[in-house]
N, C-alpha and C positions, 0 to 999 in steps of 0.2 A: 637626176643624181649627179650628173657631170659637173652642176653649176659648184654640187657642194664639193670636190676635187678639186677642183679650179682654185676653191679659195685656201685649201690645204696644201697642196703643191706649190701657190707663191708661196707664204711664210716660207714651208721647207726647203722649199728649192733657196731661198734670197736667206736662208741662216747660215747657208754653206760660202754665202761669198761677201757676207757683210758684217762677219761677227769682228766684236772689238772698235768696230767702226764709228762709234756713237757720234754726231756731230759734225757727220758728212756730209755735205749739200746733196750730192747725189743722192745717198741712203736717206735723206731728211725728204727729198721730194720722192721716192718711191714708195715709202712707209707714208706721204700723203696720198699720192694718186692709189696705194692698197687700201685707204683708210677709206676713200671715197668709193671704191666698189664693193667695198663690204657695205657698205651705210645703204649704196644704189640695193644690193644683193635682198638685204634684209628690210629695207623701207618699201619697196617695188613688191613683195612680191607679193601674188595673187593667191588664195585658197591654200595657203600653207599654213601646216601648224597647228597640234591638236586641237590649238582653243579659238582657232580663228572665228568660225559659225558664235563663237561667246560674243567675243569680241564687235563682230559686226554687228551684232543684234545690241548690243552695250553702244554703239555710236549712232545706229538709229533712235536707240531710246532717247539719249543726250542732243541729239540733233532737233527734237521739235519742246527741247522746254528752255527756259529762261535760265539766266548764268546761277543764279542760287540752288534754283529747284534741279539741275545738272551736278552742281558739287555734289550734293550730298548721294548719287546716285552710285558712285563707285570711287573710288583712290579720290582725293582732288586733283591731283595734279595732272593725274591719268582724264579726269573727268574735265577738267580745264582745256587741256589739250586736244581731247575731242568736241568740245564745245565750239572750240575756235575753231577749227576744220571746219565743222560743218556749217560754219557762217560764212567763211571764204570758197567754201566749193571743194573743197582737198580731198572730201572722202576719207576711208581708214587707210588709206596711202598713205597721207599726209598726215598720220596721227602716228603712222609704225616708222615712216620716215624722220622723225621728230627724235621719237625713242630712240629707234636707231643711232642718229646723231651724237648723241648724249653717250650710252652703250659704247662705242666706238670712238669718242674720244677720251675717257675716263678710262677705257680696255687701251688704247695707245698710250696716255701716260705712263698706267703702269708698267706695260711692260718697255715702256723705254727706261726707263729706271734700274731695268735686270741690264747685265753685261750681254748679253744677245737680243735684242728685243726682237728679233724675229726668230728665233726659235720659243720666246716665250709665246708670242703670236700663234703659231702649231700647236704649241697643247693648248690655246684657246679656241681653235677654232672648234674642233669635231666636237664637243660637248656644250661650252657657252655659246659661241657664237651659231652653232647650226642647229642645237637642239632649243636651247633655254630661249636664245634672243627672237629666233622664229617662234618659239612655243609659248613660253610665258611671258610675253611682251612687259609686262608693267614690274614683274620681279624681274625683270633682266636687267632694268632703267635702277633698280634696287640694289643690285649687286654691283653693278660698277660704280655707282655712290659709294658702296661702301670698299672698294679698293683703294678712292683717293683717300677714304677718310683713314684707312690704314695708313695712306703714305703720309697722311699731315700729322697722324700720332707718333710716327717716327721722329717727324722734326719738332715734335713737344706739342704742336697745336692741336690738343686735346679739344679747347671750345669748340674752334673752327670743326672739327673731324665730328661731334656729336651735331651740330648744327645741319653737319653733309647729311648726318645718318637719319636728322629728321626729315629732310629732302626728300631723301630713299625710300623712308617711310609712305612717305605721302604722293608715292607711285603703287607703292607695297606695303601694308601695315607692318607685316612682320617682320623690315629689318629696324623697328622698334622697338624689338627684344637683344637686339644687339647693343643698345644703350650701355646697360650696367658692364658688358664686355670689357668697351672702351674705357669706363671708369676703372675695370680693374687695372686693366694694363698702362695705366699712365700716370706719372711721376707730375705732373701738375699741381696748380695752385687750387687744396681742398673748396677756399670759399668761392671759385669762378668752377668748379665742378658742381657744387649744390647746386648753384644757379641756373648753370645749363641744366644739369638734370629734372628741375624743377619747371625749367619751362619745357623741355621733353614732355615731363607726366602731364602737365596743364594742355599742353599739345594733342598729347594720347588720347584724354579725358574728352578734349570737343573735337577731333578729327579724327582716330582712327578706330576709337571705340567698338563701334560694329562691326568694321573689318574686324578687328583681331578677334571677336567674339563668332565669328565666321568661322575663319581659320581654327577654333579649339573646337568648333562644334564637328567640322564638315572631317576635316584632317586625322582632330584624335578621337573625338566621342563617336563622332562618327564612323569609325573600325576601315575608311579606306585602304585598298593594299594599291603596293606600288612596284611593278612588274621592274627588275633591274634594278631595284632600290638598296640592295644589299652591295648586288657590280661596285656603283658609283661611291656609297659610302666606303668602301674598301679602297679604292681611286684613291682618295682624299685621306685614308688611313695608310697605306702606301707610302707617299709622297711625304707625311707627317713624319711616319718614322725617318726616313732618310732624311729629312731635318735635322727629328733634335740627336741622331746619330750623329751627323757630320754639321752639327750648328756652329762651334766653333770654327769652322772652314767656309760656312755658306752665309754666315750673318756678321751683320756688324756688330757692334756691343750694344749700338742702340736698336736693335730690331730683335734682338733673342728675346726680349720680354713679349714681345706682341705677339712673335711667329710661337712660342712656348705656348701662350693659352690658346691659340688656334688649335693649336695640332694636341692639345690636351681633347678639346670639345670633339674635333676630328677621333680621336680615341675613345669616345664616350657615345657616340656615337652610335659605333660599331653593335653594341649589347642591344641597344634600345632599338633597332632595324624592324626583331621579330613581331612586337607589340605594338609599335606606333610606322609601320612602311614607310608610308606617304607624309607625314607631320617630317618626321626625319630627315627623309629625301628632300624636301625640301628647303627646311633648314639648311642639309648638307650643301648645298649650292652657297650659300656663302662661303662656305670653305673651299669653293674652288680657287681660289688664289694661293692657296698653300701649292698646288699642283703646279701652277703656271709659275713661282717664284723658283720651288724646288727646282722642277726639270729643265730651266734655262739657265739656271747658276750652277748647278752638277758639271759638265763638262768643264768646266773652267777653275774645277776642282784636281784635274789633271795637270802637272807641267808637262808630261809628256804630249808635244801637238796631235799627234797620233792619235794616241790611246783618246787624248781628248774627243777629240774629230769620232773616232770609232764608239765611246758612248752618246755624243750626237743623234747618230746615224741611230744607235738603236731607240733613243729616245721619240725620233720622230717615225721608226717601223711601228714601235708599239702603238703610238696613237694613230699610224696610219689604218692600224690592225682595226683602234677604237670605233672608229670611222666606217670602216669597213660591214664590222658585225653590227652596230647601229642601224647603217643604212638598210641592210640584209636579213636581220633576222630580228628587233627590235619589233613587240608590240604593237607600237603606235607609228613607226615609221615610215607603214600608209601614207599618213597624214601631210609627212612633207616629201612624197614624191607620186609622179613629176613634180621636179621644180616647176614655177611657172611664174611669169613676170606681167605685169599690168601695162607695159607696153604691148605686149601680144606676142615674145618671141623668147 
């Protein structure tokens, strides 16, 4: 349990003495040398992770067949990546360290983008980074695609931002229900949106097909419940509201339209918990970026330094809190404690 502290205490502790700082040699090499022990934390580690036993037994399967009859066995790209491990010797080290990689540089983009990026770092750790990135390895690689592909919608690149999301996809089917999302929220050129759309669904149709047909069977038809699924969705309904409360103060002009139908879905949400848990729950994990954008741009909603500084400080107790009853009284949270690392220590 100490490891995951470890990773909560830098962000928190380095938002206190590096906020405003953005494009500081120093802050630029610390936010690297933090990026590469999250990557080591999360690619390293040994028998963490509800789904890990899935997982291994998914890279033994892909380890003794040929590269075609492996795609089609799980994600491709997921399935890709464990293909090649297991031709080089890598093991599922070298398939979560990969993920990892990717996870953790798409989660550093965006939040160097926020006016703190290590306090944004804090609300990512105790939920994305320790729950989802250890637990649902392949939607984890899914969610941070689709953070950059928010930021490319911001600057208009609508095509580029769908193209991410088929990326994302094809670790995780399901953030290709996020497609028509993007369409709504962007001010783009109609005939280069059909197009891209058009190669999305042709996309969907010969690769994720059976995934997403998974997904409605096992998630919804399937009546899953999903213990704490109500907590998180509220998280992210939370967070939403103080948005479009203070959007004017927390967005630019080009970003109200995107964070608006977030935090709409993040609202809609909330009804649908008691019927569909786990369909939900999961869903809602794309919408954790509404949290990490919210709660690192708030403080700096203050002129007063103080008063700033002091909603800070609460912002990083409450997720210290999150952290806390996760590790302690959560379900599944067995599953990732002891830490344990594949070097042996």
């Amino acid at each position: 349990m100490v490891t995951y502290w470890i990773m909560y205490i830098i962000a928190a502790t380095m938002s206190f003495f590096t906020v405003n700082r953005r494009g500081n040699f120093m802050e630029s090499s610390l936010l690297f040398l933090t990026a590469l022990f999250y990557i080591s934390v999360i690619g390293l580690r040994h028998e963490v992770g509800g789904d890990w036993g899935y997982y291994l037994k998914l890279y033994d399967l892909i380890s003794d067949m040929e590269l075609f009859e492996a795609l089609s066995v799980s994600n491709p790209s997921y399935s890709l990546i464990n293909w090649i491990s297991a031709k080089v010797g890598g093991g599922i080290y070298l398939v979560n360290t990969l993920c990892a990689l990717i996870v953790v540089f798409f989660l550093f983009r965006f939040c160097k983008e926020q006016p703190n990026p290590w306090l944004a770092l804090a609300v990512s750790v105790p939920y994305f980074l320790v729950v989802v990135s250890m637990g649902y390895t392949r939607q984890s690689v899914a969610i941070a695609t689709f953070m950059y592909a928010l930021s490319l919608v911001s600057r208009g690149r609508t095509v580029a931002a769908l193209i991410w999301t088929l990326v994302g996809a094809s670790f995780h089917a399901t953030a290709l229900l996020l497609s028509p999302l993007l369409v709504m929220i962007t001010k783009a050129n109609l005939r280069n949106l059909v197009i891209a759309l058009m190669a999305i669904a042709i996309g969907a149709m010969l690769l994720f097909y059976k995934h997403i047909e998974h997904f409605l069977l096992l998630y919804i038809e399937g009546g899953l419940k999903s213990e704490g699924g109500l907590i998180r969705v509220l998280m992210n309904f939370f967070a939403a509201a103080i948005l479009m409360f203070f959007r004017n103060r927390l967005l630019t002009q080009s970003e109200k339209r995107i964070w608006t139908y977030l935090s709409v879905l993040a609202f809609l949400s909330v009804p649908l918990v008691p019927f569909f848990s786990t369909a939900v729950d999961r869903m809602a994990l794309y919408l954790l970026p509404i949290q990490i954008l919210t709660f690192s741009r708030l403080p700096n909603m203050f002129k007063d330094p103080y008063l700033a500084k002091m909603v800070e400080m609460l912002i990083i107790a409450f997720y210290g809190i999150v952290l806390f009853v996760w590790l302690n009284y959560a379900v599944h949270a067995p599953a990732w404690i002891p830490y344990k690392i594949v070097l042996g220590f």
